[in-house]
Backbone as numpy.savetxt, mean C-alpha at the origin, in Angstrom:
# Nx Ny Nz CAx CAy CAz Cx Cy Cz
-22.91 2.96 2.50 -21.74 3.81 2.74 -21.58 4.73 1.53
-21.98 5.95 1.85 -21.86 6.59 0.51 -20.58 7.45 0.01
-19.68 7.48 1.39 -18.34 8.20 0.92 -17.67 6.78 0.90
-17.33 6.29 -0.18 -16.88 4.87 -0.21 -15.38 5.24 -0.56
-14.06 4.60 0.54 -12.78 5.08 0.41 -12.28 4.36 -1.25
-11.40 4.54 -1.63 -10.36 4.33 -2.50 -8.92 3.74 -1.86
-9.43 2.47 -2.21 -7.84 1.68 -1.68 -7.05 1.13 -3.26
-5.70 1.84 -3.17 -4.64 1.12 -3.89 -4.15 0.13 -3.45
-4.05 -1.26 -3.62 -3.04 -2.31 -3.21 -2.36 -2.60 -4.01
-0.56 -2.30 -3.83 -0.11 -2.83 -4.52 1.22 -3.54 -4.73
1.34 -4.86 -5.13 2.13 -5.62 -4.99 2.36 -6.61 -6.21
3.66 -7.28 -5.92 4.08 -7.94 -7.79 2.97 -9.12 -7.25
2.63 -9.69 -5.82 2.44 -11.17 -5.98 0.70 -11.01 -6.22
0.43 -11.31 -7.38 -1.31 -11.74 -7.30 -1.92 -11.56 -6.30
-1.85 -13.37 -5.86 -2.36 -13.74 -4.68 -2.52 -12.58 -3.51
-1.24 -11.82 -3.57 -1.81 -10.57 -2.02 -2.32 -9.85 -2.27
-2.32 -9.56 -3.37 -3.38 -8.34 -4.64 -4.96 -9.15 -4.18
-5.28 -9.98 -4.45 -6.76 -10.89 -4.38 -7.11 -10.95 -3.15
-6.45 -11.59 -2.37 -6.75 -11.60 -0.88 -6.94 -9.58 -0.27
-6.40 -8.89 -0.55 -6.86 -7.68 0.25 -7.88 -7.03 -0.89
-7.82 -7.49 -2.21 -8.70 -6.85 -2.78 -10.59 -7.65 -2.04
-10.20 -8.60 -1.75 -11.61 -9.55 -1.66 -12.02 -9.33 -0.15
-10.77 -9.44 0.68 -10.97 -9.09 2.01 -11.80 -7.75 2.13
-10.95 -6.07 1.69 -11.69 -5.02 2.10 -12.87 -4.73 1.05
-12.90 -5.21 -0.41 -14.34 -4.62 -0.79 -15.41 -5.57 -0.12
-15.40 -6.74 0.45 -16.73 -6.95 1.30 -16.56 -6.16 2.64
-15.79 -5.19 2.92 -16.31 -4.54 4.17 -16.58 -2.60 4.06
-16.88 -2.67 2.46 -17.45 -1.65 1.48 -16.80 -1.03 1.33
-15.21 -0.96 0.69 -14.33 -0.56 0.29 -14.39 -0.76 -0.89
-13.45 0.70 -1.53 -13.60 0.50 -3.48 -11.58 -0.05 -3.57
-11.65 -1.48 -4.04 -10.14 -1.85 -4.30 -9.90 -1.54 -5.79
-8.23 -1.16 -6.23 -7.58 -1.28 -7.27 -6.51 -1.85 -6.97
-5.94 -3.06 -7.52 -4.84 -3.50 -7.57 -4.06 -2.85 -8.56
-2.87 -3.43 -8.51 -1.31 -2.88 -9.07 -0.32 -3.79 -8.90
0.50 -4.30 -9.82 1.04 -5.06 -9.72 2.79 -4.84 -9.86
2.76 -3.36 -10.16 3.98 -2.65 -9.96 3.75 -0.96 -9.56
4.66 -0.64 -8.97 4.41 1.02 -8.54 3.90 1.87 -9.84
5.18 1.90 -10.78 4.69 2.66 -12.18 3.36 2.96 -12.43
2.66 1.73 -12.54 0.95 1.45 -12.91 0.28 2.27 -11.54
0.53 2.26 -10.23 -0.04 2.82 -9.50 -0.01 4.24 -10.05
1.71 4.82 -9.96 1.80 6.28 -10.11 0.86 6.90 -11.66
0.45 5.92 -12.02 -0.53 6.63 -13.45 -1.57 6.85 -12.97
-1.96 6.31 -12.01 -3.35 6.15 -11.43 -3.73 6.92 -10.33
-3.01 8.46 -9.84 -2.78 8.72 -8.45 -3.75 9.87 -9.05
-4.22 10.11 -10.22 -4.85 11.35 -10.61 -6.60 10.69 -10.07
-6.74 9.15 -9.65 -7.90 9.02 -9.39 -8.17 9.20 -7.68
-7.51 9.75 -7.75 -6.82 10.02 -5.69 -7.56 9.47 -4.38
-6.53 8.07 -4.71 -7.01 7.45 -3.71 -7.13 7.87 -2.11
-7.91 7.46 -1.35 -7.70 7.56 0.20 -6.69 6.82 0.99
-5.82 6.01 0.15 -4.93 5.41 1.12 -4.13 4.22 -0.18
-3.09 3.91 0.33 -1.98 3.27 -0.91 -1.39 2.18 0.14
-1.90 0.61 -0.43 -0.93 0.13 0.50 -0.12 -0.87 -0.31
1.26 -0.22 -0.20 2.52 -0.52 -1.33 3.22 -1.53 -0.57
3.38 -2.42 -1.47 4.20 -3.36 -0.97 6.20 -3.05 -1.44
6.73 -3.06 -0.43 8.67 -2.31 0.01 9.26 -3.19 -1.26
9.05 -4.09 -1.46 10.55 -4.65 -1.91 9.11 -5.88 -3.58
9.63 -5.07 -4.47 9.00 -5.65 -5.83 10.42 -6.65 -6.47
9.57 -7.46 -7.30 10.71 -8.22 -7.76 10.58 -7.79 -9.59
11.81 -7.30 -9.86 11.94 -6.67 -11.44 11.07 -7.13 -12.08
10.37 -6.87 -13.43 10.20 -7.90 -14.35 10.71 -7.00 -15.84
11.03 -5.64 -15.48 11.70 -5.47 -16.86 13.04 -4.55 -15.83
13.55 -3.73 -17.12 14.47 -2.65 -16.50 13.84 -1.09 -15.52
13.00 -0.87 -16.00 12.51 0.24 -15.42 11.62 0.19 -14.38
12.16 0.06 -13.56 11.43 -0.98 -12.42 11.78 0.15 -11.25
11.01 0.29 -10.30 10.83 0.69 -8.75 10.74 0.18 -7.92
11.52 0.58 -6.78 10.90 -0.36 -5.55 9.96 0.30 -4.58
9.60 0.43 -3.47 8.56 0.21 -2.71 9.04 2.13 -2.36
10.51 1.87 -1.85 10.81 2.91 -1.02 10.58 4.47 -1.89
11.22 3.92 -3.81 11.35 4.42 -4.78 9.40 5.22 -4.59
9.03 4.47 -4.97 7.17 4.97 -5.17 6.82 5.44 -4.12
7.33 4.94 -3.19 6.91 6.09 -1.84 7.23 7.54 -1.78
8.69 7.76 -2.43 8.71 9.41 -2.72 8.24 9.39 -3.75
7.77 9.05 -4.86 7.17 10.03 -6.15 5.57 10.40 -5.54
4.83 8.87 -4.95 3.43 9.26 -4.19 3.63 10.50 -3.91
4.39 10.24 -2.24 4.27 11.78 -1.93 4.89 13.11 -2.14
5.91 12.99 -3.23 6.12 14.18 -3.96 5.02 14.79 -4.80
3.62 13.73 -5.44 2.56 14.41 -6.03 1.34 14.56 -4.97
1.67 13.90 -4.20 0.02 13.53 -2.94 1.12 13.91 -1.66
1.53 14.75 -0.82 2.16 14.35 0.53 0.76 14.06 1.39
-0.26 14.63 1.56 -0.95 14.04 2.24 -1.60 12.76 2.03
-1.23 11.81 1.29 -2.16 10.91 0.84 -0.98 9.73 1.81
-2.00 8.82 2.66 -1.41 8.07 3.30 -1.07 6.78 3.31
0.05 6.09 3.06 0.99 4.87 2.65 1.23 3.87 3.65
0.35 2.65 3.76 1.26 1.96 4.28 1.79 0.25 3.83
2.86 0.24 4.14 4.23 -0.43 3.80 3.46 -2.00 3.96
3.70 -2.60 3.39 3.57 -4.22 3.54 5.33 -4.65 2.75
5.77 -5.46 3.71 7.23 -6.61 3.64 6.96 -7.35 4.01
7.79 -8.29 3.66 8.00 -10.24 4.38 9.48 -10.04 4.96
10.19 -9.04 5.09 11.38 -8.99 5.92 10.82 -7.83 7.25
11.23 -8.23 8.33 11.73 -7.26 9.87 12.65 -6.76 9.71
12.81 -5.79 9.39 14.17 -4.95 9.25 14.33 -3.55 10.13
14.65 -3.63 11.04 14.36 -2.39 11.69 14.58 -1.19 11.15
16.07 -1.03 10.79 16.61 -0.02 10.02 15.50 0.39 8.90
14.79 -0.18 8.21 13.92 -0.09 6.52 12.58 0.79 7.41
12.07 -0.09 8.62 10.81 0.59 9.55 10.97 2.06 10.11
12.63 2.09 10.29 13.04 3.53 11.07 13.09 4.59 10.33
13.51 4.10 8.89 13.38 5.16 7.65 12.09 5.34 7.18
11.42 4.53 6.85 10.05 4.93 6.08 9.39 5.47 7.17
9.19 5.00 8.64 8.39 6.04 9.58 9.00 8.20 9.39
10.51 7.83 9.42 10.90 8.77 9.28 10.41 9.96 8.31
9.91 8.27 7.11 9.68 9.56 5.42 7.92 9.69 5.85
7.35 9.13 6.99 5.83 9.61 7.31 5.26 8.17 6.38
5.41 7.41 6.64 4.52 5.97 6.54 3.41 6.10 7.96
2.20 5.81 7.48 1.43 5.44 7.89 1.49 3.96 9.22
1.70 3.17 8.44 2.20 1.69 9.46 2.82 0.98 8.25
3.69 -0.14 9.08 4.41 -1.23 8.48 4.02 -2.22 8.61
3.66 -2.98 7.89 2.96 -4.45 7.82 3.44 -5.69 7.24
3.96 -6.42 8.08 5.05 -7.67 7.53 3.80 -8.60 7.63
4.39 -9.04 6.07 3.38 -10.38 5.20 3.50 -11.99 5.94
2.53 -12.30 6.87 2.65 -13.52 7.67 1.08 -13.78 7.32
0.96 -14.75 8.47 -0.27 -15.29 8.34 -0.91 -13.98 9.12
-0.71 -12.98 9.82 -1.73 -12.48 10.48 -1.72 -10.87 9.71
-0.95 -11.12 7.90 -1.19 -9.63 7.19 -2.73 -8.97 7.30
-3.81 -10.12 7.22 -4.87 -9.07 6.86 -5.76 -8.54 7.65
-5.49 -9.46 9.25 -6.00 -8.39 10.43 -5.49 -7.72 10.92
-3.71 -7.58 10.38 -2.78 -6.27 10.60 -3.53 -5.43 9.89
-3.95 -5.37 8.22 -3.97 -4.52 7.59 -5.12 -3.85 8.31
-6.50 -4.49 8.52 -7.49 -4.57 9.01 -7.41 -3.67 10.31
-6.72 -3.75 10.90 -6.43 -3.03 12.18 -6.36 -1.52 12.07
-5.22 -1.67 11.13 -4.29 -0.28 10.52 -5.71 0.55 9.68
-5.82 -0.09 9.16 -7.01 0.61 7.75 -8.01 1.39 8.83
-8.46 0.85 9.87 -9.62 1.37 11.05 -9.12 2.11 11.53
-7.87 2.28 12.06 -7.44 2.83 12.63 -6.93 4.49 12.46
-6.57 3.79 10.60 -6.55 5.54 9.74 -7.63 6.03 9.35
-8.69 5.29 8.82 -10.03 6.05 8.54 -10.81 6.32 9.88
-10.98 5.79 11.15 -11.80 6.02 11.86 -11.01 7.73 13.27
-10.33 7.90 12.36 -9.26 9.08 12.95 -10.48 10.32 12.93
């Protein structure tokens, strides 16, 4: 695969960082984890093909972002660069807004996140 995409994953919890990093580079994907938005938004100059931000981070200092927060700075520097949402809450209202702000898909963290993601990811690159 010689146009090899650029996936951002990023989320506070490890573990979902490892699992989609391990899941898509064996299906020849280039992963970068992130373990807060900030660290992503330094990194948007390596312009990825796709960002998948996890909504709701848990602080670990003061200057902290959340999901919805990094979703407008992304696409205030990238609008075409395409986002999609991973939560562990159903919230309709949170799904009705971010579709609104042009999310890609929403992906709630269960046992069946990584053939959601899996689905979604085919579904945007094979467009």
């Amino acid at each position: 695969m010689g146009n090899q995409k650029l996936i951002f994953i990023v989320d506070d919890d490890p573990f979902i960082n490892m699992l989609v990093v391990k899941r898509f580079t064996t299906q020849g994907y280039k992963l970068e984890a992130f373990e807060s938005g900030e660290e992503c938004l330094k990194s948007l100059n390596k312009n990825p093909d796709l960002i998948i931000l996890d909504y709701l981070f848990v602080p670990k200092e003061q200057t902290f972002m959340n999901g919805m927060e990094i979703f407008d700075r992304i696409k205030a520097q990238k609008p075409g660069l395409p986002v999609i949402m991973l939560s562990g809450q159903e919230n309709g209202e949170v799904v009705l807004e971010l579709a609104r702000k042009g999310i890609v898909d929403y992906i709630i963290k269960d046992n069946n996140l990584l053939d959601n993601l899996d689905t979604a990811i085919k579904e945007l690159f094979d467009k």
